[in-house]
C-alpha positions, -999 to 999 in steps of 0.1 A, spaced: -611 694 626 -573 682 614 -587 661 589 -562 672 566 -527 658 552 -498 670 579 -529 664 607 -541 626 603 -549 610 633 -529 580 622 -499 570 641 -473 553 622 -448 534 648 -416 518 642 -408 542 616 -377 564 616 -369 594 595 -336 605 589 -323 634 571 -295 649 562 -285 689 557 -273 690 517 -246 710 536 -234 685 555 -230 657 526 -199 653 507 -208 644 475 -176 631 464 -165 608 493 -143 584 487 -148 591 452 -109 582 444 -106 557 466 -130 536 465 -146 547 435 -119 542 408 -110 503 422 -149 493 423 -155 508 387 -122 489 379 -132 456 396 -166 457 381 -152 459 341 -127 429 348 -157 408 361 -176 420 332 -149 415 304 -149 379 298 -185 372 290 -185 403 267 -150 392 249 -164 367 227 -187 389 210 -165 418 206 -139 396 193 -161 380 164 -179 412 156 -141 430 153 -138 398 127 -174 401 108 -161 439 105 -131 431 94 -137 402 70 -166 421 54 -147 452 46 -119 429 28 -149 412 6 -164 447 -3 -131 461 -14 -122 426 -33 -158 425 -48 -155 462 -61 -125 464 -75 -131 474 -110 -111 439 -141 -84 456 -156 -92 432 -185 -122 453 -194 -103 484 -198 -75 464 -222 -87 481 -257 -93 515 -243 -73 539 -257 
């Protein structure tokens, strides 16, 4: 006898559902406004502790490109008697 899920006879107090219509949401609320400056704020806060680590990868990148084309360029004094 309504021993079944939707007909427990367990009261749950204190409780409150809300919910909303999906046609009465706005999905992009405040999108411009608020979302633009907060996405903006949260990259400045994050820059600085990333900055060091970009900045010595951008010169392990750069240093080890320069040693590969120095190390494989071919001696032109090998190449001398060639004819």
């Amino acid at each position: 006898m309504g021993l079944e899920f939707g007909n427990l006879p367990i009261r749950i107090r204190r409780i409150v559902y809300f919910g909303l219509s999906p046609l009465e949401q706005r999905a992009w609320a405040k999108s411009i406004t608020h979302g633009v400056p907060n996405s903006l704020n949260r990259a400045m806060r994050a820059l600085p502790p990333m900055l060091p680590g970009f900045l010595m990868s951008v010169g392990v990148v750069t240093w080890a490109t320069a040693a590969h084309d120095r190390y494989s360029r071919k001696d032109p004094k090998l190449y001398e008697n060639d004819k």
